[in-house]
C-alpha positions as CSV (number, residue, x, y, z in Angstrom):
1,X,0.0,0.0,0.0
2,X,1.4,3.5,-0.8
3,X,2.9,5.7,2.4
4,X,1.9,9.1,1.8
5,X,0.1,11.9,3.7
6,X,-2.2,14.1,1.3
7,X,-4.1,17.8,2.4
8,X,-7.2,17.6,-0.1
9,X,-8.8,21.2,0.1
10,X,-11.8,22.0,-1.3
11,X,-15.4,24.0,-0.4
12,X,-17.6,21.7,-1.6
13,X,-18.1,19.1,0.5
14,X,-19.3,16.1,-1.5
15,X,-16.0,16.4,-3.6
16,X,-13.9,16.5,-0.6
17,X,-15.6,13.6,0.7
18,X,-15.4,11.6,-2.5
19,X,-11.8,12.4,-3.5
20,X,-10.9,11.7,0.1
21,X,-12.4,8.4,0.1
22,X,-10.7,7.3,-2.8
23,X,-7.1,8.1,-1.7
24,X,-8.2,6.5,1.4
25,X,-8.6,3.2,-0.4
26,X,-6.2,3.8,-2.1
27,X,-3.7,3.7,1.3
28,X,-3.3,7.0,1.7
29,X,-4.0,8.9,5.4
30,X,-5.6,12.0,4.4
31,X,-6.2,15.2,6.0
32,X,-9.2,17.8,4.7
33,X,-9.5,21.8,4.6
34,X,-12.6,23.6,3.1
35,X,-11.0,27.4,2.6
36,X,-7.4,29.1,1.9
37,X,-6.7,29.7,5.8
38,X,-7.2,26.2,6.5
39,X,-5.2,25.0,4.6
40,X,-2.3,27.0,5.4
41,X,-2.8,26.0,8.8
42,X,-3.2,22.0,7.8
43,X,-0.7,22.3,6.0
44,X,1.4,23.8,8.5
45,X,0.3,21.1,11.2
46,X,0.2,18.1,9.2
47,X,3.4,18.7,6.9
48,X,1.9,16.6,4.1
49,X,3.3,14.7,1.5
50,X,1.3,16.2,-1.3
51,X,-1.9,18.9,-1.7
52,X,-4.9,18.4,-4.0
53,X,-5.5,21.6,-4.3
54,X,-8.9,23.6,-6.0
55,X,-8.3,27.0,-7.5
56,X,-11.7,28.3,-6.5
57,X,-11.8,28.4,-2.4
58,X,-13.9,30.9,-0.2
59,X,-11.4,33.7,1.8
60,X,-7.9,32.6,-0.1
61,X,-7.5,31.5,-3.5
62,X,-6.0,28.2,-4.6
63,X,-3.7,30.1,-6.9
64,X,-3.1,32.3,-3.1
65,X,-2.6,29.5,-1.2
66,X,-0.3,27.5,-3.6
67,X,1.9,30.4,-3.9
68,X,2.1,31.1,0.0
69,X,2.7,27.0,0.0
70,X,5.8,27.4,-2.3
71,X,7.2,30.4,0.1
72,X,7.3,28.4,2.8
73,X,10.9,26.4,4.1
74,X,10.7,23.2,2.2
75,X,7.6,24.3,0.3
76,X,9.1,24.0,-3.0
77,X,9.4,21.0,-3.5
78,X,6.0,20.0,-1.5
79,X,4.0,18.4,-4.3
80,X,0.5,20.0,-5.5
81,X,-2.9,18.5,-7.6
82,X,-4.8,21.3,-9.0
83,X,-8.5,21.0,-9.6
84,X,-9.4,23.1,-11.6
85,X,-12.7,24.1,-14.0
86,X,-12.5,22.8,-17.4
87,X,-12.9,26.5,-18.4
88,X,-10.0,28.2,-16.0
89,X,-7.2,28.1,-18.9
90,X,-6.0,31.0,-17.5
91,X,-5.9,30.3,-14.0
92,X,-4.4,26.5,-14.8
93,X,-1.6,27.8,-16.9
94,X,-0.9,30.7,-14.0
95,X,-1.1,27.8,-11.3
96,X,1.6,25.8,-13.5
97,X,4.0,28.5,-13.5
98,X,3.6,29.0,-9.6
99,X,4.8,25.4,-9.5
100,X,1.8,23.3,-9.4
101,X,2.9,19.6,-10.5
102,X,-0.5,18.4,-12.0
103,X,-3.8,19.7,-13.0
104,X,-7.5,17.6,-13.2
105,X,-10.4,19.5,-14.5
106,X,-13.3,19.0,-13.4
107,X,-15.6,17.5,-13.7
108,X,-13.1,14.1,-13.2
109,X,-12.8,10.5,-12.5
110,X,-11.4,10.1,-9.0
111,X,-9.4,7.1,-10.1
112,X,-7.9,9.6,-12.7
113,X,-6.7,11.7,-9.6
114,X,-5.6,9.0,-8.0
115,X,-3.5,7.9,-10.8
116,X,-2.1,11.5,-11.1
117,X,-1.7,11.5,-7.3
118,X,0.6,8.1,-7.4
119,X,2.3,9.3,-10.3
120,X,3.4,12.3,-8.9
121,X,4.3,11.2,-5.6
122,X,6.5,8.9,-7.1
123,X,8.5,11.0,-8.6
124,X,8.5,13.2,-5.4
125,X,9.9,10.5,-3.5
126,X,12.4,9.4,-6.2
127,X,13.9,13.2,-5.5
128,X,14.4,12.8,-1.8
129,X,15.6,9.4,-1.6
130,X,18.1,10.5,-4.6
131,X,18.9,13.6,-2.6
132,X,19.5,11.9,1.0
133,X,21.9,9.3,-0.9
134,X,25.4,9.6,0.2
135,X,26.4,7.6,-2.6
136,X,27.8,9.8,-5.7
137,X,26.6,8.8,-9.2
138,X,28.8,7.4,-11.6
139,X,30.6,10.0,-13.6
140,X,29.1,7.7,-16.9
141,X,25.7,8.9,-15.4
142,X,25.7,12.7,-15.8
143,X,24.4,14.4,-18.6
144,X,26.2,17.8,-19.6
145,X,26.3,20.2,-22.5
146,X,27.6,23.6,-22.5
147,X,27.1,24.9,-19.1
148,X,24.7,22.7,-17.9
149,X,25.3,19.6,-15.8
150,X,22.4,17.1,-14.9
151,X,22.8,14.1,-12.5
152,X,19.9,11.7,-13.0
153,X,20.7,9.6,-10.4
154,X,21.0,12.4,-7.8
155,X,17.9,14.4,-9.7
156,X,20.2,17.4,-9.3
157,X,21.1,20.1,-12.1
158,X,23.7,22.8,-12.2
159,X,24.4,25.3,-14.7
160,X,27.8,27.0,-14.5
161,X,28.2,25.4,-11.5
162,X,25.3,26.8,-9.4
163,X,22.7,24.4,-8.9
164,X,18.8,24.7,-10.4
165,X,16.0,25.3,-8.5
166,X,13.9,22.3,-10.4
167,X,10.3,21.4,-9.9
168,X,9.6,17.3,-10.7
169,X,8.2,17.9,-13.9
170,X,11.4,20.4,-15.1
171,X,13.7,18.4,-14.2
172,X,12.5,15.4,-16.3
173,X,11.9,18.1,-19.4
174,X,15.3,18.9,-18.8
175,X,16.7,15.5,-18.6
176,X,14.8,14.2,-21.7
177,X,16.1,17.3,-23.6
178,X,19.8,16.8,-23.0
179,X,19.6,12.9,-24.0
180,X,17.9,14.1,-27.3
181,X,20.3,17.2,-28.3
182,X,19.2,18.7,-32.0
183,X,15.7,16.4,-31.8
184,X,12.5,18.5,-32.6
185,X,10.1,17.2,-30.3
186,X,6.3,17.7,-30.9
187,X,4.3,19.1,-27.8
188,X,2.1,16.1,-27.5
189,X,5.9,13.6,-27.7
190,X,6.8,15.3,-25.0
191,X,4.1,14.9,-22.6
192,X,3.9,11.0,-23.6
193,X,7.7,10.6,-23.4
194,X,8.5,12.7,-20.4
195,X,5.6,12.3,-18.2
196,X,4.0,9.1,-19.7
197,X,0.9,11.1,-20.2
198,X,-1.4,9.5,-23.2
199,X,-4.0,12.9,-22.3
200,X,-3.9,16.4,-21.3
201,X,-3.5,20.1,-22.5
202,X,-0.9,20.6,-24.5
203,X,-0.5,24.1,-23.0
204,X,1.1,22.3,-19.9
205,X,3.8,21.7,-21.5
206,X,4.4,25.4,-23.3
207,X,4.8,26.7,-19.5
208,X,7.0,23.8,-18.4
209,X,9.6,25.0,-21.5
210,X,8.7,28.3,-21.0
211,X,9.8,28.0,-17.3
212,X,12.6,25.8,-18.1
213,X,13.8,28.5,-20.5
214,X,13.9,31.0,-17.1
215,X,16.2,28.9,-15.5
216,X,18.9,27.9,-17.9
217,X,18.7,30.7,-20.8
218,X,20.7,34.2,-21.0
219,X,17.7,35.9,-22.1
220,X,14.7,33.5,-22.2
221,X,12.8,36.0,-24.5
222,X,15.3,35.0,-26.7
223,X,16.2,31.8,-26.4
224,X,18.9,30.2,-27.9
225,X,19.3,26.9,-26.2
226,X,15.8,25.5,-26.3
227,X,14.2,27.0,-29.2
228,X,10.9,26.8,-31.2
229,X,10.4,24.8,-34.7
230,X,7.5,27.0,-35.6
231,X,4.5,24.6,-36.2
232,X,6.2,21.6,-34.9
233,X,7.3,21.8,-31.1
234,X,11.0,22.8,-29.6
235,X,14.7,21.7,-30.5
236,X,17.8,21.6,-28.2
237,X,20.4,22.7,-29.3
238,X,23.4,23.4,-26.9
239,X,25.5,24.4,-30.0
240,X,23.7,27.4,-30.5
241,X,25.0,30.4,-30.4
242,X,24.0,33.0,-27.9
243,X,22.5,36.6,-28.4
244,X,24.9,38.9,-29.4
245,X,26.6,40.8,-26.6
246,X,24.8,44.3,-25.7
247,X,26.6,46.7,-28.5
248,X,26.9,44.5,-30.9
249,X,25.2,44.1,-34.3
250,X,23.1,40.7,-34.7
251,X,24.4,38.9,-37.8
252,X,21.5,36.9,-38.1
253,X,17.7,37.9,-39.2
254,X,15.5,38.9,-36.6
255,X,12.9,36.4,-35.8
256,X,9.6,36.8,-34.1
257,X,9.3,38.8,-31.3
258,X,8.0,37.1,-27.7
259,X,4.3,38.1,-28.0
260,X,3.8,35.9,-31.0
261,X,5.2,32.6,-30.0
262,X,1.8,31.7,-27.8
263,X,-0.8,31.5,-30.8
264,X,2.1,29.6,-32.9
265,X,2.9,26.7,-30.2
């Protein structure tokens, strides 16, 4: 049976009470909160393992509470479920880029969410064991071009020797990118071949690279390491050459500026 402690918060009781009683079958011990403050204070109390989290709650929003969540010592790496409307685009893609792990819309199948639930949590827990391992991975192990340096075995990434502040899902991005240099990967590919997802919106995975970019690009408006195949999905390519140095004239064509990549991807 699966060891886990998981916060569900939501107003609407009935949900609670059937997403609840599904985890609990499924092994889980599970705690509940019906508004924002509550679940700060749950979460504070309980110290759970992962949050399913709705975006719509009375006196804090989801979107509030997940961001006060991530601010907290340890909270950035604490696992969160949205639920979400199946109309909220807006609010989903804004809860991704806080750091939210996974989304369900609702309406949903609780297995579904407890399928998401497992999944992440296992990759959660495949971090910290990693992590508390004294044991050094095998210099064959590590992934590295340019600047960048990725331990699998450790889950840890550096780039010019400072290390990355990775959530679960942009590490994995990462990884797969750097084991498939020059490779243009559709959006859809990706989320089958990095997350093992056969459904979802593709827009998840726009804000992963688009958060991925923040983290490991010069000037991520411009990026030059993981860039766009207009039409098709993204390319890696450490060989690239980076924007030319303030002063300088570009030798190359300009391309597209930021605003017009979102209708395009």
């Amino acid at each position: 049976m699966p060891a886990g402690r998981i916060l569900v918060v939501d107003d609407d009781p009935t949900v609670a009470e059937v997403v609840a009683g599904y985890l609990l079958r499924a092994g889980y011990r599970v705690d509940r909160a019906a508004d924002g403050p509550q679940a700060l204070a749950r979460a504070a109390e309980t110290r759970p393992d992962l949050v399913v989290l709705d975006l719509m709650l009375p006196g804090i929003d989801g979107l509030e509470v997940c961001r006060r969540l991530r601010a907290t010592e340890g909270g950035e790496r604490l696992p969160v479920v949205m639920l979400t409307a199946r109309g909220d685009e807006s609010d989903r893609i804004l809860g991704l880029e806080l750091g939210a792990d996974d989304y369900v819309t609702k309406p949903f199948s609780p297995r579904e969410l407890v399928l998401r639930v497992q999944s992440v949590l296992r990759r959660s827990t495949a971090t910290a064991a990693a992590a508390a391992s004294a044991a050094p991975a095998a210099p064959s192990g590590l992934l590295a071009a340019g600047d960048l340096t990725l331990d699998p075995t450790a889950r840890r990434a550096f780039r010019s020797g400072r290390e990355l502040s990775l959530t679960l899902r942009e590490f994995d991005l990462l990884a797969f990118l750097l084991r498939h240099p020059g490779t243009v990967l559709g959006r859809e590919e990706l989320m089958q071949r990095v997350w093992g997802w056969e459904f979802g919106d593709l827009s998840t995975v726009t804000v992963h690279v688009r958060r991925l970019r923040e983290k490991v690009e010069d000037d991520p408006a411009a990026p030059a390491l993981i860039t766009t195949v207009w039409g098709v999905g993204y390319r890696f390519d450490p060989a690239s050459p980076q924007p030319p140095a303030a002063g300088r004239a570009a030798t190359t064509p300009p391309g597209p500026t930021p605003l017009q990549e979102g209708p395009t991807l």
